[in-house]
mmCIF file as gemmi writes it, N, C-alpha and C atoms, coordinates in Angstrom:
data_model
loop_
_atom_site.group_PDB
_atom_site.id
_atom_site.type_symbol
_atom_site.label_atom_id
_atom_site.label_alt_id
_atom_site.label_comp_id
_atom_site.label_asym_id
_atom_site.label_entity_id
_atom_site.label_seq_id
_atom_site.pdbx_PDB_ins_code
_atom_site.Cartn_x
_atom_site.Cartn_y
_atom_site.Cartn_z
_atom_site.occupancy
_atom_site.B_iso_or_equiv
_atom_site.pdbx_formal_charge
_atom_site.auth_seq_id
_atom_site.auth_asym_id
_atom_site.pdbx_PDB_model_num
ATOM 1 N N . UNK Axp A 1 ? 57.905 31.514 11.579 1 0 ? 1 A 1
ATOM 2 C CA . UNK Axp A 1 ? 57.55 32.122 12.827 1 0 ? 1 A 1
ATOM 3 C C . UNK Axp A 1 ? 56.638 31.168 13.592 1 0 ? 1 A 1
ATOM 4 N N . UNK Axp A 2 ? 56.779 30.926 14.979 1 0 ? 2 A 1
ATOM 5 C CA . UNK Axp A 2 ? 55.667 30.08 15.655 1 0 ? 2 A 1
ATOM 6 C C . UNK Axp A 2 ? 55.354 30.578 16.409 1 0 ? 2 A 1
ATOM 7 N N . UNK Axp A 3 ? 53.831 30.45 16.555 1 0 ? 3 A 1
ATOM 8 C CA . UNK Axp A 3 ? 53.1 30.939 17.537 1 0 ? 3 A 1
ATOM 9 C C . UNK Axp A 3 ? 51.905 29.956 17.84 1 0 ? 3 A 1
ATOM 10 N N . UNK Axp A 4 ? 51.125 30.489 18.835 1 0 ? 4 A 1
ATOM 11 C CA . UNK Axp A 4 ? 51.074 29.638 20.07 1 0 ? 4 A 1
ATOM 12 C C . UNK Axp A 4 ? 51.542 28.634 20.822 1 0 ? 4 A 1
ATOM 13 N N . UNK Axp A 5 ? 52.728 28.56 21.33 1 0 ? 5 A 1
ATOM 14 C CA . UNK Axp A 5 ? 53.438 27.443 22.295 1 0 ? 5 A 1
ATOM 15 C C . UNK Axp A 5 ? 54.15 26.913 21.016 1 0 ? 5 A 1
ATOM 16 N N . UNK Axp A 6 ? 54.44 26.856 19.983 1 0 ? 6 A 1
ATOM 17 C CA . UNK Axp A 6 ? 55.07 26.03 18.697 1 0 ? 6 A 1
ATOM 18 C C . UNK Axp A 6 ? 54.421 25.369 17.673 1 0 ? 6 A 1
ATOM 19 N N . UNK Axp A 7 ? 52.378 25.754 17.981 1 0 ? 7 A 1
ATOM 20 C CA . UNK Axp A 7 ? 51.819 25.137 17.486 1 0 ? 7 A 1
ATOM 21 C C . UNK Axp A 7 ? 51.31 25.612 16.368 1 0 ? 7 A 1
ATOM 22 N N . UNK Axp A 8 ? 51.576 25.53 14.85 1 0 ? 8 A 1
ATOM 23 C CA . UNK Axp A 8 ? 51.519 25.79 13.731 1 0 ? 8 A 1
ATOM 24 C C . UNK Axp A 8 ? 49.772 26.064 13.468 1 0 ? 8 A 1
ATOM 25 N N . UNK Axp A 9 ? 49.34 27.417 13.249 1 0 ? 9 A 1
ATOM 26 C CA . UNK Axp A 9 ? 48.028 27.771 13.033 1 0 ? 9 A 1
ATOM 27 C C . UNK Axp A 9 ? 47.052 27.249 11.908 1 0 ? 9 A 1
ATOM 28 N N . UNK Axp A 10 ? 48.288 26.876 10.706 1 0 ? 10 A 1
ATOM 29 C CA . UNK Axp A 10 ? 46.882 26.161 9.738 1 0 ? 10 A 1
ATOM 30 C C . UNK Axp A 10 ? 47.046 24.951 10.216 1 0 ? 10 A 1
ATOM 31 N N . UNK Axp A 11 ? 47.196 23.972 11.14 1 0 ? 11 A 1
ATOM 32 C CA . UNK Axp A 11 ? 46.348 22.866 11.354 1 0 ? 11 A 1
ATOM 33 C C . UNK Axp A 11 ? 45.563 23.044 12.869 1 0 ? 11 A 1
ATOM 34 N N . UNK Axp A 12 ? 44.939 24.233 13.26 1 0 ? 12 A 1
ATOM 35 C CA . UNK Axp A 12 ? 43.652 24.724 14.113 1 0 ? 12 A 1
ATOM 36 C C . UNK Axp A 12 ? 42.475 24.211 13.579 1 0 ? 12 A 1
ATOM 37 N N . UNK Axp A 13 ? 42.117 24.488 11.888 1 0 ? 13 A 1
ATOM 38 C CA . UNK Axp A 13 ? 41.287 23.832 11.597 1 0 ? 13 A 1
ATOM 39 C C . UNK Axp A 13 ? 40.92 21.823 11.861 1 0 ? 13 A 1
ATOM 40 N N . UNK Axp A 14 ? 41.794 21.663 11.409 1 0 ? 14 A 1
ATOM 41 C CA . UNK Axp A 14 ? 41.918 20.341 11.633 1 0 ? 14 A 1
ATOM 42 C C . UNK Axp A 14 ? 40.94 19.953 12.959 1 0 ? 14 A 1
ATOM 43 N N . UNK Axp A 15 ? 40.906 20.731 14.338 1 0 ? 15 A 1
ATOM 44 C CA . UNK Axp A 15 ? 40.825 20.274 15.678 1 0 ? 15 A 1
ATOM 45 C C . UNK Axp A 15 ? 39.071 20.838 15.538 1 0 ? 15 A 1
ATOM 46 N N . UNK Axp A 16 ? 39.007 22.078 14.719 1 0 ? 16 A 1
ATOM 47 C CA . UNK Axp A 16 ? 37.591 22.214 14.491 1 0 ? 16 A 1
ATOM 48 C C . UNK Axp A 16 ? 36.784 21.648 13.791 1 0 ? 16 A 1
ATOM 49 N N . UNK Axp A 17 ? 37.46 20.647 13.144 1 0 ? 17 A 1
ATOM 50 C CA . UNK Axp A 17 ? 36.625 19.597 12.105 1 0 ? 17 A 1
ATOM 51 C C . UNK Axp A 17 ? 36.505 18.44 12.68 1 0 ? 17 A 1
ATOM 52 N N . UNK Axp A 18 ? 37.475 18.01 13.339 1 0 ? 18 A 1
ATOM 53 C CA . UNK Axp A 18 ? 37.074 16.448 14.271 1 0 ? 18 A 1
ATOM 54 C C . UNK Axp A 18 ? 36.481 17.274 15.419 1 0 ? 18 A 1
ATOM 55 N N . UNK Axp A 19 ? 35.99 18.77 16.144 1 0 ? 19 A 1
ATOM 56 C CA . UNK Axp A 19 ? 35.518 18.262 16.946 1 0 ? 19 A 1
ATOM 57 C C . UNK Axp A 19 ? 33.877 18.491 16.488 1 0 ? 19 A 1
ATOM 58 N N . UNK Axp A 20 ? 33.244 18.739 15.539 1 0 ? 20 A 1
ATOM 59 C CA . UNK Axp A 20 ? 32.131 18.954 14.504 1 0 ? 20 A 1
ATOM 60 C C . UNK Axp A 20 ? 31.603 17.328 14.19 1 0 ? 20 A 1
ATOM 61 N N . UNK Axp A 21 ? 33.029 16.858 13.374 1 0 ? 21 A 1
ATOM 62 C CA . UNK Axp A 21 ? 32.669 15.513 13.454 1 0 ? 21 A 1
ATOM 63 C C . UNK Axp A 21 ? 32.408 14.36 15.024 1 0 ? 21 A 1
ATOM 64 N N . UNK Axp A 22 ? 32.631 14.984 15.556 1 0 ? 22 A 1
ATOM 65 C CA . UNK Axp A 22 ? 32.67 14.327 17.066 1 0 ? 22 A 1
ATOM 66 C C . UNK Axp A 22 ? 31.044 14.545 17.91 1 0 ? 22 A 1
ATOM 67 N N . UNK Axp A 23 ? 30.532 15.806 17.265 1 0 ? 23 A 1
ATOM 68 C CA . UNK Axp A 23 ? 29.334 16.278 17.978 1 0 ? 23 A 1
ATOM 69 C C . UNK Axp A 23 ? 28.295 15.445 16.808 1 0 ? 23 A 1
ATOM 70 N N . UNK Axp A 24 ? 28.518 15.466 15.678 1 0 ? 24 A 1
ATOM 71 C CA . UNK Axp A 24 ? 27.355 14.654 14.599 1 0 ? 24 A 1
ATOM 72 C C . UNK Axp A 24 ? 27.383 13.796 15.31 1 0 ? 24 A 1
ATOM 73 N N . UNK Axp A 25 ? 28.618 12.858 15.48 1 0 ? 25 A 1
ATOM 74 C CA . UNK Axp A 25 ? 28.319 11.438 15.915 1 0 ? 25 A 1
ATOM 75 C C . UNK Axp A 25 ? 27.307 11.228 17.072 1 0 ? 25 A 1
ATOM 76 N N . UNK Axp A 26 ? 27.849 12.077 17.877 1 0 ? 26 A 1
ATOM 77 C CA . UNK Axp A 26 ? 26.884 12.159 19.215 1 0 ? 26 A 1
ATOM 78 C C . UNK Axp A 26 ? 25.614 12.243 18.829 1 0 ? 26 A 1
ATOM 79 N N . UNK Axp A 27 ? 25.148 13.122 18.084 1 0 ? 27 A 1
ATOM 80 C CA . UNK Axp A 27 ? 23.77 13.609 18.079 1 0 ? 27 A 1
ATOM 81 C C . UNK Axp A 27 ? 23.319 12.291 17.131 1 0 ? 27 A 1
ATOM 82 N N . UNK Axp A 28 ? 23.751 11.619 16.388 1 0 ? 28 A 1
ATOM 83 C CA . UNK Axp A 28 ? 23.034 10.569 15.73 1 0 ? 28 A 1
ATOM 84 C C . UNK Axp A 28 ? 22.687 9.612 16.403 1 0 ? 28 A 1
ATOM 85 N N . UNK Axp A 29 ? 23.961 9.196 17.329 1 0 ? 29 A 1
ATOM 86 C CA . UNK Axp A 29 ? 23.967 7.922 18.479 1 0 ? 29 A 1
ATOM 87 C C . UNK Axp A 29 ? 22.67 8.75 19.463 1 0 ? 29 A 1
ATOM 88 N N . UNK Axp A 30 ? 22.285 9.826 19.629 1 0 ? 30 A 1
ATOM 89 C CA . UNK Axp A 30 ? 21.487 9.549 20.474 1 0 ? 30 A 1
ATOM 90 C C . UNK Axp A 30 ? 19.867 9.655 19.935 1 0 ? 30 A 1
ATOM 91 N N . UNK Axp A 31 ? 20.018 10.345 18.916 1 0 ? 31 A 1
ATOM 92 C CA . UNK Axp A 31 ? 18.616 10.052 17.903 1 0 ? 31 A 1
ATOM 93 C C . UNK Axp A 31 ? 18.175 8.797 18.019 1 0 ? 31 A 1
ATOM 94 N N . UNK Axp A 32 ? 19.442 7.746 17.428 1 0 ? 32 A 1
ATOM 95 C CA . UNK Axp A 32 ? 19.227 6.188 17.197 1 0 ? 32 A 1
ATOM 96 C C . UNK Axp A 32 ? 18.266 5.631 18.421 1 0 ? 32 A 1
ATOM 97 N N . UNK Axp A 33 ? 19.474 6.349 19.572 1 0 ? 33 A 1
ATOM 98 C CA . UNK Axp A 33 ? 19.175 5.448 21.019 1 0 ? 33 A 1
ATOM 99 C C . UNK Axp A 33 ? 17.228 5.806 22.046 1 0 ? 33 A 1
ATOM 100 N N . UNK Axp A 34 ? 17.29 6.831 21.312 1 0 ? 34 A 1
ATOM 101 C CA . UNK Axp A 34 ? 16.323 7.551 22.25 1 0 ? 34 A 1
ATOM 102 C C . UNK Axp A 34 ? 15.032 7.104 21.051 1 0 ? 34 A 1
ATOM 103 N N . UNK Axp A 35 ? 15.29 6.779 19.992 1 0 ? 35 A 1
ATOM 104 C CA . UNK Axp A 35 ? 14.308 5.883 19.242 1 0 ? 35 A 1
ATOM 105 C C . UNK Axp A 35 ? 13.802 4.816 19.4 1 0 ? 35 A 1
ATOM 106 N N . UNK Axp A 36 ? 12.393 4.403 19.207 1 0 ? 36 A 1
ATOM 107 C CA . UNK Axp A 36 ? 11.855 2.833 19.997 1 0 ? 36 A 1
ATOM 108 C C . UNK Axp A 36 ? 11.406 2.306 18.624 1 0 ? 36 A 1
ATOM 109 N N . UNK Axp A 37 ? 12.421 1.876 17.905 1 0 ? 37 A 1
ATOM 110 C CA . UNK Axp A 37 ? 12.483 0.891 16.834 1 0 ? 37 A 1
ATOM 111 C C . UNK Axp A 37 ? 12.781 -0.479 16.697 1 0 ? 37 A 1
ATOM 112 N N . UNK Axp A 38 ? 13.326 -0.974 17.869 1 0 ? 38 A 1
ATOM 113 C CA . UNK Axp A 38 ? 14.067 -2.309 17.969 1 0 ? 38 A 1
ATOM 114 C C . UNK Axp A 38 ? 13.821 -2.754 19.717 1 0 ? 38 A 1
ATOM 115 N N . UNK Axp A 39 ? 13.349 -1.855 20.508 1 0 ? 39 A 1
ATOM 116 C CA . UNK Axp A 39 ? 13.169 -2.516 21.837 1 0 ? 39 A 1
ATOM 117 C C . UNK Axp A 39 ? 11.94 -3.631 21.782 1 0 ? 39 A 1
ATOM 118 N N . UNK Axp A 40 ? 12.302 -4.34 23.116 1 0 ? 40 A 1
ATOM 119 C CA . UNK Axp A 40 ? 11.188 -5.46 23.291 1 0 ? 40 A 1
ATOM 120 C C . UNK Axp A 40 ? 9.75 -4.858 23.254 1 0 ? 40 A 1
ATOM 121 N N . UNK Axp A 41 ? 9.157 -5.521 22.452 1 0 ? 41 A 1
ATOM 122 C CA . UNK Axp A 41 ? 7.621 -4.855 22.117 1 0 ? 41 A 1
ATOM 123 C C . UNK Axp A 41 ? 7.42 -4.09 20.845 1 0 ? 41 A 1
ATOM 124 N N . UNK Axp A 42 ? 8.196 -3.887 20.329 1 0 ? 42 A 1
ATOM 125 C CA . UNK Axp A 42 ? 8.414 -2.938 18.991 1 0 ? 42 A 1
ATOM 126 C C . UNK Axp A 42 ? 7.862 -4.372 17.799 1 0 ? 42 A 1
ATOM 127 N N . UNK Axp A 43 ? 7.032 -3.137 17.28 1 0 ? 43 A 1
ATOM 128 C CA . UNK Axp A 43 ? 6.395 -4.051 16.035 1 0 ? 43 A 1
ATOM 129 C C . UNK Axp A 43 ? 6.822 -3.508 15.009 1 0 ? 43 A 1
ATOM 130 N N . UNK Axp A 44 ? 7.177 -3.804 13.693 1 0 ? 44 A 1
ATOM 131 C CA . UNK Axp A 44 ? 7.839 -3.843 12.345 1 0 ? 44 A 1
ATOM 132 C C . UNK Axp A 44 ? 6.227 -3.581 11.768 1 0 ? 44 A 1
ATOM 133 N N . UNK Axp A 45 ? 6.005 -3.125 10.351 1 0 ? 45 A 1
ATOM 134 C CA . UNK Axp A 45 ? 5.314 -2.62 9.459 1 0 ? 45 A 1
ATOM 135 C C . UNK Axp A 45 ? 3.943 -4.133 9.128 1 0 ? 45 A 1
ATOM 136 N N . UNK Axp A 46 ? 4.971 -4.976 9.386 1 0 ? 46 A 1
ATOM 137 C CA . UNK Axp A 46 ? 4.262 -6.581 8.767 1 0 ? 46 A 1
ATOM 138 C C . UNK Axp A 46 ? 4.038 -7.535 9.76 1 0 ? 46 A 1
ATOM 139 N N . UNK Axp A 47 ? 4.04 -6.736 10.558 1 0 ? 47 A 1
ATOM 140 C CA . UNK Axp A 47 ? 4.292 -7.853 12.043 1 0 ? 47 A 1
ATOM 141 C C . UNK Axp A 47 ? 2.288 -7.858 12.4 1 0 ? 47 A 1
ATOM 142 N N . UNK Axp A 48 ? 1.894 -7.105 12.307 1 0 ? 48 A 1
ATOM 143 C CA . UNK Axp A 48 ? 0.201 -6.517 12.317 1 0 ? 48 A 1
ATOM 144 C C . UNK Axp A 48 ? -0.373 -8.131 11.66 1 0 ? 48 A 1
ATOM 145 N N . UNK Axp A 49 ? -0.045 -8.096 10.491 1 0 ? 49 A 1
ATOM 146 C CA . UNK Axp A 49 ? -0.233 -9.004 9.444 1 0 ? 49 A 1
ATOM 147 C C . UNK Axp A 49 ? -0.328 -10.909 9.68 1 0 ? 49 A 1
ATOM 148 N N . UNK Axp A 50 ? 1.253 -10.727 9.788 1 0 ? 50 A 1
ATOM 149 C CA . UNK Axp A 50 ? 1.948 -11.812 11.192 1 0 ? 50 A 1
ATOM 150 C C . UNK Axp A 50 ? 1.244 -12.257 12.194 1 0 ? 50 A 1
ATOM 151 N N . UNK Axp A 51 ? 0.831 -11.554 12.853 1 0 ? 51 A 1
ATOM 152 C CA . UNK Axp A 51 ? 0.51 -11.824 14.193 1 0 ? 51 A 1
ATOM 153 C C . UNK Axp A 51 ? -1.495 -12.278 14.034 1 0 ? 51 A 1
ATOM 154 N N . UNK Axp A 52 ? -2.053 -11.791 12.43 1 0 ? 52 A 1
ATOM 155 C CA . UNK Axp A 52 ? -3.329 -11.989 12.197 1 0 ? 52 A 1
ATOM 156 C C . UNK Axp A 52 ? -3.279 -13.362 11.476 1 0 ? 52 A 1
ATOM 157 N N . UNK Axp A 53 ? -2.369 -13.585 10.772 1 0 ? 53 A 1
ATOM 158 C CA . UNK Axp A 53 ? -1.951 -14.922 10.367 1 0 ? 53 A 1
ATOM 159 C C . UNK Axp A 53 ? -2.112 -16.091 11.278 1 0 ? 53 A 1
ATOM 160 N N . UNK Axp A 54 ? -0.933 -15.818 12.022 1 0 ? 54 A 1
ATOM 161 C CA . UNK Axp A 54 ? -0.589 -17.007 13.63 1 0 ? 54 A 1
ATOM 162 C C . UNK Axp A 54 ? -2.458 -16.832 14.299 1 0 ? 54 A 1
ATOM 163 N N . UNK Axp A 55 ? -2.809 -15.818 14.721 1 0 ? 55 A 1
ATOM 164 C CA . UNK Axp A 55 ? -4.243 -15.976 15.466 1 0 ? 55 A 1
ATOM 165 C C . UNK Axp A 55 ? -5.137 -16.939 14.455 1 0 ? 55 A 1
ATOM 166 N N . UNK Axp A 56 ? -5.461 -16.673 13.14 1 0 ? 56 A 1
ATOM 167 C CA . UNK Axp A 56 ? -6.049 -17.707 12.678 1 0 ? 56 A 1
ATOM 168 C C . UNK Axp A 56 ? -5.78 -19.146 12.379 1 0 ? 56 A 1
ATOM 169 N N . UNK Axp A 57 ? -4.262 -19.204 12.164 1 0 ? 57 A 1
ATOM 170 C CA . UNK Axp A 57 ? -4.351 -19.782 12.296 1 0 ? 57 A 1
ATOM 171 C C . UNK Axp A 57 ? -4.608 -21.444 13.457 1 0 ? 57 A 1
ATOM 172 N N . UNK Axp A 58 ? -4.436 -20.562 14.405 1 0 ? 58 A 1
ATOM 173 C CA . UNK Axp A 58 ? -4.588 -21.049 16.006 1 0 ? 58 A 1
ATOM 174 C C . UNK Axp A 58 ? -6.016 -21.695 15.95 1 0 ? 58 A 1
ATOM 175 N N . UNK Axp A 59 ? -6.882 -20.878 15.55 1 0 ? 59 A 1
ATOM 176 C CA . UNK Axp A 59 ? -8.525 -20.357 15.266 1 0 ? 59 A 1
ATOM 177 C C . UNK Axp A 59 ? -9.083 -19.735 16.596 1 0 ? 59 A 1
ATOM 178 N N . UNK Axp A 60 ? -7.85 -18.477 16.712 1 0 ? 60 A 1
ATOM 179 C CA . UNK Axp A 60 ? -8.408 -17.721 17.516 1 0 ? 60 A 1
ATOM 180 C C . UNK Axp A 60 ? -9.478 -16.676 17.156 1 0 ? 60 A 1
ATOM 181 N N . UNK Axp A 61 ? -9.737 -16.688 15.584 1 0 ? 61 A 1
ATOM 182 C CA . UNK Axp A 61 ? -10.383 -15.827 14.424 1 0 ? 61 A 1
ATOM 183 C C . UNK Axp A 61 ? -11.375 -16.777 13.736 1 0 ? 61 A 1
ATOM 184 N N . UNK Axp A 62 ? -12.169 -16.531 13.87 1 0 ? 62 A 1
ATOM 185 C CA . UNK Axp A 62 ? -13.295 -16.748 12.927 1 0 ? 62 A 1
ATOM 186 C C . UNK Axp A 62 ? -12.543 -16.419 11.387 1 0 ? 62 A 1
ATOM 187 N N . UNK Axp A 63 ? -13.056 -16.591 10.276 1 0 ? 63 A 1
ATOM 188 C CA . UNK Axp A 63 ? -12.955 -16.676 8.824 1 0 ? 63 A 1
ATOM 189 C C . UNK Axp A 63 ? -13.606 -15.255 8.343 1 0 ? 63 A 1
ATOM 190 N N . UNK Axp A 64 ? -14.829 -14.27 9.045 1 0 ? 64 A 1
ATOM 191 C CA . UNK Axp A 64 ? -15.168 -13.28 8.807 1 0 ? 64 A 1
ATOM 192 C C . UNK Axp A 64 ? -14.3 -11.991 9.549 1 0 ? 64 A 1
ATOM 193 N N . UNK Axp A 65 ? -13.54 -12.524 10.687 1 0 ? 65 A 1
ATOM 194 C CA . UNK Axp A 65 ? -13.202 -11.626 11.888 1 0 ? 65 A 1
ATOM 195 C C . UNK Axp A 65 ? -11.621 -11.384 11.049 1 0 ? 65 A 1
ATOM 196 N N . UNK Axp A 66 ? -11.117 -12.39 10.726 1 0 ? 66 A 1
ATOM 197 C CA . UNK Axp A 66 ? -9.976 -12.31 10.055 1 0 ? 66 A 1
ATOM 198 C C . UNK Axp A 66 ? -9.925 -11.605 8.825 1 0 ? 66 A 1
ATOM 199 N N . UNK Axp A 67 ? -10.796 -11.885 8.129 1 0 ? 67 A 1
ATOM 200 C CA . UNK Axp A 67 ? -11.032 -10.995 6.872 1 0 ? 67 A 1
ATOM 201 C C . UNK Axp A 67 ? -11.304 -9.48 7.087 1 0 ? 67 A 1
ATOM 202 N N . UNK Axp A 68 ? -11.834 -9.156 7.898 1 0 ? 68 A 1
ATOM 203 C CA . UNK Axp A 68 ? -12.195 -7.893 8.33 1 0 ? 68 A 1
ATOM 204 C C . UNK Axp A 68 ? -11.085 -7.203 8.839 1 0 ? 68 A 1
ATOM 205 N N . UNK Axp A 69 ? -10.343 -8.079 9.676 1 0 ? 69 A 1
ATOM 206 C CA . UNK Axp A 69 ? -8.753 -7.127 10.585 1 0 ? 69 A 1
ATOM 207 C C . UNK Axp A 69 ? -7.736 -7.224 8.942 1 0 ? 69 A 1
ATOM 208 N N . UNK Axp A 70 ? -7.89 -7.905 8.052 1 0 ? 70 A 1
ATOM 209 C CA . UNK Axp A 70 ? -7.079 -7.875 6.868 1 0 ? 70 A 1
ATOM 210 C C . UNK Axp A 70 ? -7.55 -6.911 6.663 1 0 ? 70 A 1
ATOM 211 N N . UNK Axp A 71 ? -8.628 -6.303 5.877 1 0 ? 71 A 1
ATOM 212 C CA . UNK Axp A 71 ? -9.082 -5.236 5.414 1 0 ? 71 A 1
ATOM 213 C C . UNK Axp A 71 ? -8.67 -3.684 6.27 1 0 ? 71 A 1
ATOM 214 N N . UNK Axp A 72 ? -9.293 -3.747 7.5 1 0 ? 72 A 1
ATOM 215 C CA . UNK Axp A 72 ? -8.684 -2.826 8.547 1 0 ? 72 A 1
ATOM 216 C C . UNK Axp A 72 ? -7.331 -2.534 7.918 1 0 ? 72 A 1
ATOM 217 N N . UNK Axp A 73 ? -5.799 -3.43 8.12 1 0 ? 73 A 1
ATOM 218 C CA . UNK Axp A 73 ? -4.637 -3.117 7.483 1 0 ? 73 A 1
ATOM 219 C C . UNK Axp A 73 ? -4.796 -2.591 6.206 1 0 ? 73 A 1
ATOM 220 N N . UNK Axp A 74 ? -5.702 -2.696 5.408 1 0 ? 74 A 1
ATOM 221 C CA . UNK Axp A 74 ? -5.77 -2.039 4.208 1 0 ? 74 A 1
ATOM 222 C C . UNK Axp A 74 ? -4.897 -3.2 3.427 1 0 ? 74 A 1
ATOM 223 N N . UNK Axp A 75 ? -4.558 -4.429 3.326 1 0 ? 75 A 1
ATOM 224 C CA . UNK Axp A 75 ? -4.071 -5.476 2.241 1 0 ? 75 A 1
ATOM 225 C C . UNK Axp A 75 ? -5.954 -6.407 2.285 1 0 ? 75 A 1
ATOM 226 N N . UNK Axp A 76 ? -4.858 -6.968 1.515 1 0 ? 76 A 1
ATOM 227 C CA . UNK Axp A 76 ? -5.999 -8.441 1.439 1 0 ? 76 A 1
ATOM 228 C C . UNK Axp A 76 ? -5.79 -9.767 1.313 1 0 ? 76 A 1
ATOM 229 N N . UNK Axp A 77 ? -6.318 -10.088 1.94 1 0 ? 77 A 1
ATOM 230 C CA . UNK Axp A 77 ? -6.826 -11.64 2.893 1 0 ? 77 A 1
ATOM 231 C C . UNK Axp A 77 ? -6.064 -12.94 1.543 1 0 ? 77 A 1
């Protein structure tokens, strides 16, 4: 028997599962996008560290001033 227009009812699901899978995607792509993890200016976990490194070594840091912003991060010098 066919019904709706010839279109066989157990593959309805099918159209409700890609369009489920179609809305995750969306909502991840825009989590990702609307996240400021990777734009210009975005600092990484070690970049703090990095960037206390390069200043001394420049000798934009004193030897006490540097030791102290190490500590601040909570590692050590």
């Amino acid at each position: 028997m066919m019904w709706g227009n010839g279109m066989d009812p157990g593959w309805i699901w099918l159209y409700g599962l890609l369009a489920m899978a179609s809305l995750v995607v969306v909502i991840v792509w825009a989590v990702r996008a609307l996240r400021n993890d990777g734009g210009p200016g975005a600092t990484q976990p070690g970049d703090a560290r990095r960037i206390l490194d390069e200043r001394y070594a420049r000798g934009e840091l004193s030897a006490e001033q540097y030791r102290q912003q190490v500590a601040e991060l909570g590692e050590e010098p």
